[in-house]
C-alpha positions as CSV (number, residue, x, y, z in Angstrom):
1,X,149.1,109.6,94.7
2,X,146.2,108.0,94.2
3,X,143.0,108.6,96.9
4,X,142.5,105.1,98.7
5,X,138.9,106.3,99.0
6,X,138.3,107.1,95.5
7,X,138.1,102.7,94.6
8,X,135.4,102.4,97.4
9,X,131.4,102.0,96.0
10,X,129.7,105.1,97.9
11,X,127.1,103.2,100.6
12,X,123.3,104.1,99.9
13,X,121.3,105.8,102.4
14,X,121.8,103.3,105.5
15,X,118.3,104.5,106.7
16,X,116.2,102.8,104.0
17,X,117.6,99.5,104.3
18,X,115.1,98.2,107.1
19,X,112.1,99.4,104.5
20,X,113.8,97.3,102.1
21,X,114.1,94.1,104.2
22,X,111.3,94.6,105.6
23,X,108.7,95.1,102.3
24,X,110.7,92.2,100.5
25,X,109.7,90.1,103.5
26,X,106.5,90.9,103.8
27,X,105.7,91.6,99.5
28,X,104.3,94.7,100.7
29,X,104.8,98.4,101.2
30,X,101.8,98.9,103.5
31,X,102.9,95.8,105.6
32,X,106.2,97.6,105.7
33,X,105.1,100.8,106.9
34,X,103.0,99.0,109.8
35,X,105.9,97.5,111.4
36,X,108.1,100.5,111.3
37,X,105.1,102.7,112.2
38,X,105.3,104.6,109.4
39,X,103.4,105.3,106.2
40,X,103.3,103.6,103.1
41,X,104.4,106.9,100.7
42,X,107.0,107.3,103.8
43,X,108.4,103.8,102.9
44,X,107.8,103.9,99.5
45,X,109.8,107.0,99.2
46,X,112.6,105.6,101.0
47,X,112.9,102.5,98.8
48,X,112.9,105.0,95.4
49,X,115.8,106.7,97.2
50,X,118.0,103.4,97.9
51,X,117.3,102.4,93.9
52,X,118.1,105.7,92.8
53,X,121.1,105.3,95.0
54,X,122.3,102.5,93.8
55,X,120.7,102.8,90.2
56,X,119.0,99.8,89.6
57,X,115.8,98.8,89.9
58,X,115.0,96.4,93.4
59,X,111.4,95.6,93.2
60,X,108.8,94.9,90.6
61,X,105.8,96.9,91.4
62,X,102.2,95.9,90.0
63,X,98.8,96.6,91.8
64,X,99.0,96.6,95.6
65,X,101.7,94.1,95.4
66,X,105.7,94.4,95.2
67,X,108.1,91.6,93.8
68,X,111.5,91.6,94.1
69,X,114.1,91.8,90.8
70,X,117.1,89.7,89.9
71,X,119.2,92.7,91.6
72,X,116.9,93.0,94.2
73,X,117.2,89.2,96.0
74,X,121.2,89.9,95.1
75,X,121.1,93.3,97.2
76,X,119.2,91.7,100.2
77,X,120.8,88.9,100.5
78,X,124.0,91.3,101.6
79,X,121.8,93.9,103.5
80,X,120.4,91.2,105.5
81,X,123.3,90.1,106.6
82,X,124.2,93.5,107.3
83,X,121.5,94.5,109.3
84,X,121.8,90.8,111.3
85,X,125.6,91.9,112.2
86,X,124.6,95.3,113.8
87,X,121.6,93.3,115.7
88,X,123.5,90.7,117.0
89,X,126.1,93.1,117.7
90,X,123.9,95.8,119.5
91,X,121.8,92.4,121.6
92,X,125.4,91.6,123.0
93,X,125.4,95.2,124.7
94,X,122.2,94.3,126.3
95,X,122.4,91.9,129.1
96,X,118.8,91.7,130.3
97,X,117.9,90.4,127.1
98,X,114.8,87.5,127.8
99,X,114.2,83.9,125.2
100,X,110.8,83.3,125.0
101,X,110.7,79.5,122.8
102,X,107.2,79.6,121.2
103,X,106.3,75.9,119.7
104,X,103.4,76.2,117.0
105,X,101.9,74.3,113.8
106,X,104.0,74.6,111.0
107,X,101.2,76.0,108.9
108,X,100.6,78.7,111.1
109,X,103.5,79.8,112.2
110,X,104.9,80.3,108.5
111,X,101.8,81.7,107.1
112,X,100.3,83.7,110.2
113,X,102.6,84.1,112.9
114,X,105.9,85.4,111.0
115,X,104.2,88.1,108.8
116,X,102.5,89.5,112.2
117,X,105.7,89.0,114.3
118,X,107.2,92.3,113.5
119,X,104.7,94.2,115.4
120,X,105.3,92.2,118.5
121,X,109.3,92.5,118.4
122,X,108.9,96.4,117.9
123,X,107.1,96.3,121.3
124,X,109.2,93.9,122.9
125,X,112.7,94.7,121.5
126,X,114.6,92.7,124.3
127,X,112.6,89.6,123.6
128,X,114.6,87.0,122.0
129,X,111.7,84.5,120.2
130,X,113.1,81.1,119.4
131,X,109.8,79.7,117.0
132,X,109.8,75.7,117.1
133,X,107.4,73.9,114.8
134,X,105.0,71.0,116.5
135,X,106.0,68.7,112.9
136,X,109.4,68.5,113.6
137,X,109.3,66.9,117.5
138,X,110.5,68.0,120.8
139,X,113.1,70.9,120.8
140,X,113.8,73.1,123.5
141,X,110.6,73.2,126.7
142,X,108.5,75.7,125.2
143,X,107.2,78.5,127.0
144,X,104.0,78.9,124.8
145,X,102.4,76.2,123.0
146,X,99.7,77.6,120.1
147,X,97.6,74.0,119.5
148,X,95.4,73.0,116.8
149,X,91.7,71.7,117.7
150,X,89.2,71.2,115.5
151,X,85.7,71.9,116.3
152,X,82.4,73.5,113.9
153,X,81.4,76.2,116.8
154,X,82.5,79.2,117.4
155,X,81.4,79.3,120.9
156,X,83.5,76.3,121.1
157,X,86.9,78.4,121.3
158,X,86.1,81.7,123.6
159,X,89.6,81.9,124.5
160,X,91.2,80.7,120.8
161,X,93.1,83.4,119.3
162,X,92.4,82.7,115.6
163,X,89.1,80.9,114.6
164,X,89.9,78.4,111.7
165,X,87.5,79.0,108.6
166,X,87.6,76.9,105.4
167,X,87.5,78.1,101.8
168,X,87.7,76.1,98.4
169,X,90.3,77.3,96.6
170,X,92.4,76.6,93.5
171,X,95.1,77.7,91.0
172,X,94.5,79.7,88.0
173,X,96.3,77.2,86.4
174,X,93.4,74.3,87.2
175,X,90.3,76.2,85.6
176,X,89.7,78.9,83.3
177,X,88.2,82.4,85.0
178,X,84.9,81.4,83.8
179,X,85.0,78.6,86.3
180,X,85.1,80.6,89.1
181,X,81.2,80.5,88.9
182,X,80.9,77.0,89.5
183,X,78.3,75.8,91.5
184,X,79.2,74.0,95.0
185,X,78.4,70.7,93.9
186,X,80.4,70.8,90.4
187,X,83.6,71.3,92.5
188,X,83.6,68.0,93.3
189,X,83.8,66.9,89.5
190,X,87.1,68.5,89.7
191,X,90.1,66.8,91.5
192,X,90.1,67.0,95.2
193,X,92.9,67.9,97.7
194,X,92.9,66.6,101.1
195,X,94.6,68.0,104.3
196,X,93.8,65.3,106.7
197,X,93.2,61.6,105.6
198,X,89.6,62.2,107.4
199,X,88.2,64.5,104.6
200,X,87.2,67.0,107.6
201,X,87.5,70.4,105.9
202,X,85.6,69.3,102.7
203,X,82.9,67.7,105.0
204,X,82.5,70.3,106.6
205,X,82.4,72.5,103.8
206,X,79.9,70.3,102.1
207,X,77.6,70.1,104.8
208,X,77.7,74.2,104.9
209,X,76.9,74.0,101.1
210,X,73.9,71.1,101.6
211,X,75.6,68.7,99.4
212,X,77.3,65.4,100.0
213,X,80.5,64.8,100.5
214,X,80.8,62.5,96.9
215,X,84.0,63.7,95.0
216,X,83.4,62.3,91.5
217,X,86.5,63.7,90.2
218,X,89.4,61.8,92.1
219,X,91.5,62.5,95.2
220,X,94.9,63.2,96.8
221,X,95.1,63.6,100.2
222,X,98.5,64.9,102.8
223,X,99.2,65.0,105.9
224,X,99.3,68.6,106.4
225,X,97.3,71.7,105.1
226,X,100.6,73.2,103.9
227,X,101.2,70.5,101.7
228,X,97.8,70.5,100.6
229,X,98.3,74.3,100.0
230,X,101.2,73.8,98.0
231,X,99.7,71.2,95.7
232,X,96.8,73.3,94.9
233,X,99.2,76.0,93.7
234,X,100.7,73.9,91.6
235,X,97.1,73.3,90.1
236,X,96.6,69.6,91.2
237,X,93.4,69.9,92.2
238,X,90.6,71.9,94.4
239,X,92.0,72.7,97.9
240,X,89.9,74.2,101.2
241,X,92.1,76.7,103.1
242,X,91.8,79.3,105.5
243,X,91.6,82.5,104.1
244,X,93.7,83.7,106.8
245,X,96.9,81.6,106.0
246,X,97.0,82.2,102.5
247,X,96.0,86.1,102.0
248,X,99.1,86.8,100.3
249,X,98.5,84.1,97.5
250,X,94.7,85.6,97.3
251,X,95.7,88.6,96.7
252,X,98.7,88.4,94.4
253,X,96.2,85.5,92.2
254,X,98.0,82.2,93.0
255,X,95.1,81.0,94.3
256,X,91.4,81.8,93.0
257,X,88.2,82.2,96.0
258,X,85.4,79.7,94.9
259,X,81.9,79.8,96.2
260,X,83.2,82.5,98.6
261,X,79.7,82.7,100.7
262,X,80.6,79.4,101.9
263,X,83.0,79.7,104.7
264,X,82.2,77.3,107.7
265,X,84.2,77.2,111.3
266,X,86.4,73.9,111.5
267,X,88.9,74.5,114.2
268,X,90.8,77.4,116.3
269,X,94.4,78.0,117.3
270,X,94.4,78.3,121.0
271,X,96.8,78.4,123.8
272,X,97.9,74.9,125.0
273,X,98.0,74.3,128.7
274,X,97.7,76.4,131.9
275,X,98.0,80.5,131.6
276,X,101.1,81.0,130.9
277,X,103.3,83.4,133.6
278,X,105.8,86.6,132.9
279,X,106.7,87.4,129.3
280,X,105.0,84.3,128.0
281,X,102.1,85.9,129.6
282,X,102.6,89.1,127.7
283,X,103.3,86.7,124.3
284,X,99.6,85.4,124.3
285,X,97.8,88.8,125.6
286,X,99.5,90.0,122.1
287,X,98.2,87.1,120.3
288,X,94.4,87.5,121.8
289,X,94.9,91.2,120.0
290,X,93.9,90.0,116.9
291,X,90.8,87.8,117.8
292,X,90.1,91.1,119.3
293,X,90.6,93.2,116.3
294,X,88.9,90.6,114.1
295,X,92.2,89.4,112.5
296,X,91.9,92.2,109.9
297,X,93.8,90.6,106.6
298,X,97.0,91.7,105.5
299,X,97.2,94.2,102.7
């Protein structure tokens, strides 16, 4: 008779499967390790034993940077459902579970906020965060509200959590590596990206650089910095960012640093509204931890 277990694929090491959400979520190993609190070989090892397990290759690995394969987005699509199942299943056990609704920019929360969240939920496990983005209107009454103000001092924002620098940036695609030298003022020969109708990044950045505001070499302008951000991937023109919402596209060379000495103050993301009370309290003390720590940049 034949073994009913024999037809069944033998399941990989369950163990190594949060490493391998978690470092094809983040594109990083080290990122990985600093939400699990372990090290990068430690995670590294543990994603080498799930592909030897399952004999195919899941990531790409070049540099300091990790892409998934074919197989891999194929894999994780089925362990992150699986691991979703066992949380929700394990947060119905737990009745004194809290909902803490946190409304913030678009921008920030998909560029800054959800790669950093990890530590927060491994220190607040029975905090359920519901994330609400200011562009698409009122949702649910928000606990915390993160704002955007703009502003050219620092000692303008004492109690922001995240000052707002500007950088000009653009795609590889837009100039040859020679170009990176370019002098301030011959970046504004090249096309020009805008994030606000206003111009008020590049004027900024071209009053830092002592050169007027005069682009000689056309202009689009959105309504967002993440559109802005995504046209100057596509290598439409010369974009200013903050370093701080685009360090993964920095390092992995999407986007090219130009005239990196000039980095002026145009804003902050702060806490809108009175202190907040309770958990929401405990939300923003964790958020002022990395004005504190200097916001040191992803790996």
């Amino acid at each position: 008779m034949r073994n009913p277990q024999s037809s069944r694929a033998k399941l990989p090491p369950l163990a190594t499967l949060p490493a391998f959400s978690i470092a094809a979520r983040t594109g990083s190993l080290t990122l990985a390790a600093r939400e699990l609190h372990l090290t990068s070989g430690a995670i590294s090892r543990q994603v080498k034993s799930l592909e030897d397990a399952l004999g195919v290759q899941l990531f790409h690995r070049r540099h300091n940077a990790i892409a998934l394969t074919d197989a891999g987005r194929q894999y994780l699509t089925h362990v992150n459902a699986a691991l979703a199942t066992l949380e929700n299943g394990t947060r119905a056990l737990l009745p004194d579970r809290v909902r803490l609704v946190i409304q913030a920019p678009i921008t920030l929360a998909r560029r800054w906020l959800i790669p950093r969240l990890g530590t927060y939920r491994q220190a607040n496990p029975d905090v359920d965060l519901n994330i609400q983005s200011l562009a698409l209107g009122p949702g649910d009454v928000p606990d915390v509200t993160i704002s955007y103000n703009r502003g050219s001092e620092e000692s303008r924002f004492p109690s922001a959590f995240l000052l707002d620098r500007t950088v000009a940036v653009c795609s590889p695609l837009l100039i040859s590596g020679a170009a990176k030298a370019l002098s301030p003022a011959a970046l504004l020969d090249l096309p020009i990206l805008l994030d606000t109708a206003d111009a008020w990044s590049w004027r900024r950045w071209c009053g830092a650089a002592d050169i007027p505001f005069q682009p000689r070499g056309g202009s689009i302008a959105f309504d967002t910095d993440e559109a802005s951000i995504d046209a100057c991937m596509t290598g439409l023109g010369i974009g200013q960012a903050s370093p701080a919402l685009i360090e993964r596209e920095l390092r992995e060379g999407q986007l090219i640093l130009l005239c990196p000495a000039i980095d002026p103050i145009v804003g902050a993301y702060e806490i809108a509204g009175a202190p907040p009370n309770g958990r929401a309290a405990g939300f923003t003390q964790w958020l002022q931890t990395w004005r504190a720590s200097g916001d040191p940049p992803l790996p």
